[in-house]
NULUM-186332 format. One record per atom (N, C-alpha, C): x, y, z. Coordinates in steps of 0.2 Angstrom, whole numbers, padded with zeros to 4 digits, always signed. Layout:
BEGIN
XYZ...
This chain:
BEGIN
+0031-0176-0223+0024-0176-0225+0021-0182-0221+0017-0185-0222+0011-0188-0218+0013-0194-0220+0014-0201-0216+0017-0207-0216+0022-0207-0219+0022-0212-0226+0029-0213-0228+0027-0208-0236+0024-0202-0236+0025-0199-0241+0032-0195-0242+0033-0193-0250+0040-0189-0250+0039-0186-0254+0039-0178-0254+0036-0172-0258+0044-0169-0262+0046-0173-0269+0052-0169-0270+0046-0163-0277+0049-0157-0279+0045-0153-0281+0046-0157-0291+0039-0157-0291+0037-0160-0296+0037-0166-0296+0036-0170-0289+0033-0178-0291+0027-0176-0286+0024-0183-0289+0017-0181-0285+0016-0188-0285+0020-0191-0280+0017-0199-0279+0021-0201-0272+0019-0207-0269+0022-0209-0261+0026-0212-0263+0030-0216-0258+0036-0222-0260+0034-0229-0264+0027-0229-0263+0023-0236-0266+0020-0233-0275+0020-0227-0276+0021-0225-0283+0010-0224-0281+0008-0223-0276+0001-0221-0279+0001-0210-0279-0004-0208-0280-0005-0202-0282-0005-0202-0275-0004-0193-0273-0004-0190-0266-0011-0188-0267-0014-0190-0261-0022-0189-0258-0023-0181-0257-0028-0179-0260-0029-0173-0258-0026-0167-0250-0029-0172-0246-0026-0172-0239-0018-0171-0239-0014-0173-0244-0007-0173-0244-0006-0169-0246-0010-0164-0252-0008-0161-0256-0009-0154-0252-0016-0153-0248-0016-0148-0243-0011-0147-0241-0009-0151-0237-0005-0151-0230+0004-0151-0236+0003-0151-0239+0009-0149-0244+0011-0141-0244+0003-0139-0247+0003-0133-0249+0004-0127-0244+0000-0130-0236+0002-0127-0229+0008-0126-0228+0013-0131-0229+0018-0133-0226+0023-0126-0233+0025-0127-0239+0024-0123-0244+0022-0115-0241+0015-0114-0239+0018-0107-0237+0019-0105-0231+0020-0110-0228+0025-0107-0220+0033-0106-0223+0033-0111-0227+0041-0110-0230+0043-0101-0233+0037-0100-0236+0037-0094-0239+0035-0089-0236+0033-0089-0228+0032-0084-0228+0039-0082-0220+0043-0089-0219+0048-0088-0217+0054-0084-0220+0052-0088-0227+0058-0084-0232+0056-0075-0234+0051-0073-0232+0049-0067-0234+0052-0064-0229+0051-0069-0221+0051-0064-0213+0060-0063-0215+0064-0069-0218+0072-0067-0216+0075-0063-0221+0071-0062-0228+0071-0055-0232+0071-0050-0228+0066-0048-0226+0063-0040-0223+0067-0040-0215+0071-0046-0212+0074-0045-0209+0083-0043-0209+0083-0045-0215+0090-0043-0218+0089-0037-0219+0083-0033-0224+0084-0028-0226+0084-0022-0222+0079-0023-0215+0079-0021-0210+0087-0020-0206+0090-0024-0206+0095-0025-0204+0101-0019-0208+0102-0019-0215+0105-0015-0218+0103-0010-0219+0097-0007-0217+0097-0002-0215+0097+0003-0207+0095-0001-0203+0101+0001-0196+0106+0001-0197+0111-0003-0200+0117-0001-0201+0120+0006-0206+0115+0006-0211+0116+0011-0213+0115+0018-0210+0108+0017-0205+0107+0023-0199+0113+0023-0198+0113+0019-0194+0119+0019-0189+0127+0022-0191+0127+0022-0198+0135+0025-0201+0134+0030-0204+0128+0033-0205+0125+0043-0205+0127+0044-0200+0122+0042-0194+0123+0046-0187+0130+0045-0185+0135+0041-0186+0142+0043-0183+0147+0045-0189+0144+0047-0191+0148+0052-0200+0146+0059-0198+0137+0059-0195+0137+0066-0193+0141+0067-0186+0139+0062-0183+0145+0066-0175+0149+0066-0178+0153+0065-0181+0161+0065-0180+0163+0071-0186+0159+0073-0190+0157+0079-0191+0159+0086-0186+0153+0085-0184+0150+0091-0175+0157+0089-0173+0160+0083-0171+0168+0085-0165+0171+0088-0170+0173+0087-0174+0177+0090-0179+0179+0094-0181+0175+0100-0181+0174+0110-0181+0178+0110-0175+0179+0117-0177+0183+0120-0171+0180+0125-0169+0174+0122-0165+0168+0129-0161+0164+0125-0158+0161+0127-0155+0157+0124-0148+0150+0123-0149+0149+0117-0151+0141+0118-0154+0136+0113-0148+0130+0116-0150+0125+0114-0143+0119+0112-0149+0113+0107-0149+0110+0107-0150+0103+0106-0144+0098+0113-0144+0091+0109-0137+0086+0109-0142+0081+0107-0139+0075+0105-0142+0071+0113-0140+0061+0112-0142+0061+0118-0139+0058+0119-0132+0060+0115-0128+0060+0116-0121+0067+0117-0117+0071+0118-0122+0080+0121-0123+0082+0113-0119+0081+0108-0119+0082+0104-0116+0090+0101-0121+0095+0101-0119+0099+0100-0124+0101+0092-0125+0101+0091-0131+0103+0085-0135+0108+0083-0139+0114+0086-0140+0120+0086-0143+0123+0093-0141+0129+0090-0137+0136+0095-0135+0141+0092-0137+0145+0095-0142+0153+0093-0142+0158+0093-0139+0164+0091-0140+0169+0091-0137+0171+0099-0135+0170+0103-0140+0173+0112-0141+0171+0114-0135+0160+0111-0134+0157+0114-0129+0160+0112-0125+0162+0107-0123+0165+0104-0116+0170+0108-0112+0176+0111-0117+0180+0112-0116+0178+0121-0114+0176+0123-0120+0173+0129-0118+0169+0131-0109+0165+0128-0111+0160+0126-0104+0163+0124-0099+0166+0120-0097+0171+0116-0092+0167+0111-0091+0160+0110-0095+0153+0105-0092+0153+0099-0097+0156+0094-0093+0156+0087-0099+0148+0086-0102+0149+0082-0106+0143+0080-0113+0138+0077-0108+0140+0072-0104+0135+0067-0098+0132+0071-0093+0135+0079-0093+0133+0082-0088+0127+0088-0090+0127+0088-0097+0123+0091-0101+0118+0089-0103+0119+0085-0106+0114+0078-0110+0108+0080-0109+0101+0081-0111+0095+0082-0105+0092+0088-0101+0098+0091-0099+0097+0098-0095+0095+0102-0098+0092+0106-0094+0089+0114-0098+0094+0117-0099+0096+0122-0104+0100+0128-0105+0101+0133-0099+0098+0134-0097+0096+0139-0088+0099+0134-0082+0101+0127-0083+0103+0124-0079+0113+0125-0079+0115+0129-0087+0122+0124-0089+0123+0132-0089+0119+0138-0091+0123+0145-0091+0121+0148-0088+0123+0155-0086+0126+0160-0082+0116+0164-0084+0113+0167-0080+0110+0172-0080+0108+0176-0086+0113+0180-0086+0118+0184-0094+0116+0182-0098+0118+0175-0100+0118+0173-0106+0112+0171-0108+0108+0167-0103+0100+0165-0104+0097+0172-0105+0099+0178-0103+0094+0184-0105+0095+0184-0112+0100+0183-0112+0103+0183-0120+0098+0179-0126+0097+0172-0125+0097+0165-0128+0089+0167-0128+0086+0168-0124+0078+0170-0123+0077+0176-0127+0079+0181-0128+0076+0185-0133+0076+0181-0140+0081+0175-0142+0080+0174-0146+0075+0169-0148+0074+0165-0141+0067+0160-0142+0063+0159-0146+0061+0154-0151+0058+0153-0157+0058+0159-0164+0065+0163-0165+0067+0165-0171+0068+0161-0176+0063+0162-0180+0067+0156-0187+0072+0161-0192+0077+0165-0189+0084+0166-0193+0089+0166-0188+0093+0166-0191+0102+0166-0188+0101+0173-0183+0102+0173-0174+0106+0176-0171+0111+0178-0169+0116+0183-0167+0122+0184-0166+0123+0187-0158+0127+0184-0155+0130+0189-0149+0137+0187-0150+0139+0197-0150+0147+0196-0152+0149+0196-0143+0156+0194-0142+0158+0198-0137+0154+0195-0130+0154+0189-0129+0152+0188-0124+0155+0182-0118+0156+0187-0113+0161+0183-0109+0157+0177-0104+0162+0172-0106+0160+0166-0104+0164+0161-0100+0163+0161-0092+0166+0160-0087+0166+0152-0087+0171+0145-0084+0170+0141-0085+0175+0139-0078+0176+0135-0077+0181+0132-0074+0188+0131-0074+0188+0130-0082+0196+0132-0087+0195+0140-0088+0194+0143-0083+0195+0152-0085+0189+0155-0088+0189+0161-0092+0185+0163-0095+0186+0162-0103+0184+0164-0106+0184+0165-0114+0179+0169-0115+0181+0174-0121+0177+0180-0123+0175+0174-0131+0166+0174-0133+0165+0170-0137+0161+0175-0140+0159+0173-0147+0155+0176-0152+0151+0169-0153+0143+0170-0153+0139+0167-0152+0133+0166-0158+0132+0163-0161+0126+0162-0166+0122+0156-0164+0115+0161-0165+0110+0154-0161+0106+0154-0170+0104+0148-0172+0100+0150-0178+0093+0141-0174+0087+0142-0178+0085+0138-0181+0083+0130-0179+0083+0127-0176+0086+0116-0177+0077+0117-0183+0079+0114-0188+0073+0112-0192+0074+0105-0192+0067+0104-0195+0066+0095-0195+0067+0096-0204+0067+0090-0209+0067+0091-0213+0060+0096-0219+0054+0096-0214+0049+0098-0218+0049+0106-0214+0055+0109-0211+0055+0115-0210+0049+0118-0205+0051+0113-0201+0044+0113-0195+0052+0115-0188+0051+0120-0183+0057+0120-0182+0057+0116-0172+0063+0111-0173+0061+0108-0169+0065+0110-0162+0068+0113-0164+0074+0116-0159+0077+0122-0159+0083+0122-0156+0088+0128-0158+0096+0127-0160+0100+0128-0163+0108+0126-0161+0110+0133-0161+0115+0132-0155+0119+0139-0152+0128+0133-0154+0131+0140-0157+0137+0139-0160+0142+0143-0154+0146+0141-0150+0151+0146-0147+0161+0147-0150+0160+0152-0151+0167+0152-0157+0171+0157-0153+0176+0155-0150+0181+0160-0147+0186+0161-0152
């Protein structure tokens, strides 16, 4: 504080025992809510913090989820731009996740199958295509396909997921 004053909480006098000057007492009470409003900032900082962390332990509780089925799941957005491919797909597909990522659906399948995926185009219920053969690099596989839906939580729908199950 300002010369040789010293602010313990609850005294109110300098080292020479007079009262603190107005002046002191402002510059006390400044000084006072910068304390508090750093103590606020490292509150809302922590709390902030435990809650990224908690994001952060949903979202790899739900991948690990999605790898964990045993079926090929795709999730695009509604310009089929896709945004989640698993391991199943990979395998399925012969087309790794980093080569997916991003791409249009019409980029990553066969003709056939986009003639398919397109009549489904913004249905809001479950599609089926049984019985469809699906050429990749690791061979074919004949798969049974359901496209249903991607909703947001207020049921506004924001994508599609296509499921491939041989």
């Amino acid at each position: 504080v300002r010369g040789r004053t010293i602010a313990y909480l609850g005294v109110s006098r300098t080292e020479t025992g007079e009262f603190l000057s107005s002046d002191d007492v402002e510059l006390l009470m400044t000084l006072a809510n910068y304390v508090g409003i750093a103590i606020e900032n490292t509150n809302l900082y922590r709390s902030l913090k435990e809650k990224a962390d908690e994001y952060e332990r949903l979202k790899e509780f739900s991948e690990n989820i999605v790898e964990s089925i045993n079926v090929g799941v795709l999730a695009a957005d509604l310009e089929d731009r896709v945004e989640s491919w698993n391991t199943q797909m990979e395998r399925l597909s012969g087309i790794g996740r980093a080569d997916a990522l991003g791409r249009r659906l019409s980029e990553l399948f066969p003709a056939a199958l986009m003639e398919q995926l397109d009549r489904t185009h913004g249905e809001m219920r479950i599609q089926h295509l049984d019985k469809f053969q699906l050429d990749s690099t690791h061979g074919e596989a004949i798969v049974n396909i359901a496209i249903a839906p991607l909703v947001s939580r207020n049921l506004e729908q924001i994508g599609r997921l296509v499921i491939f199950d041989d």
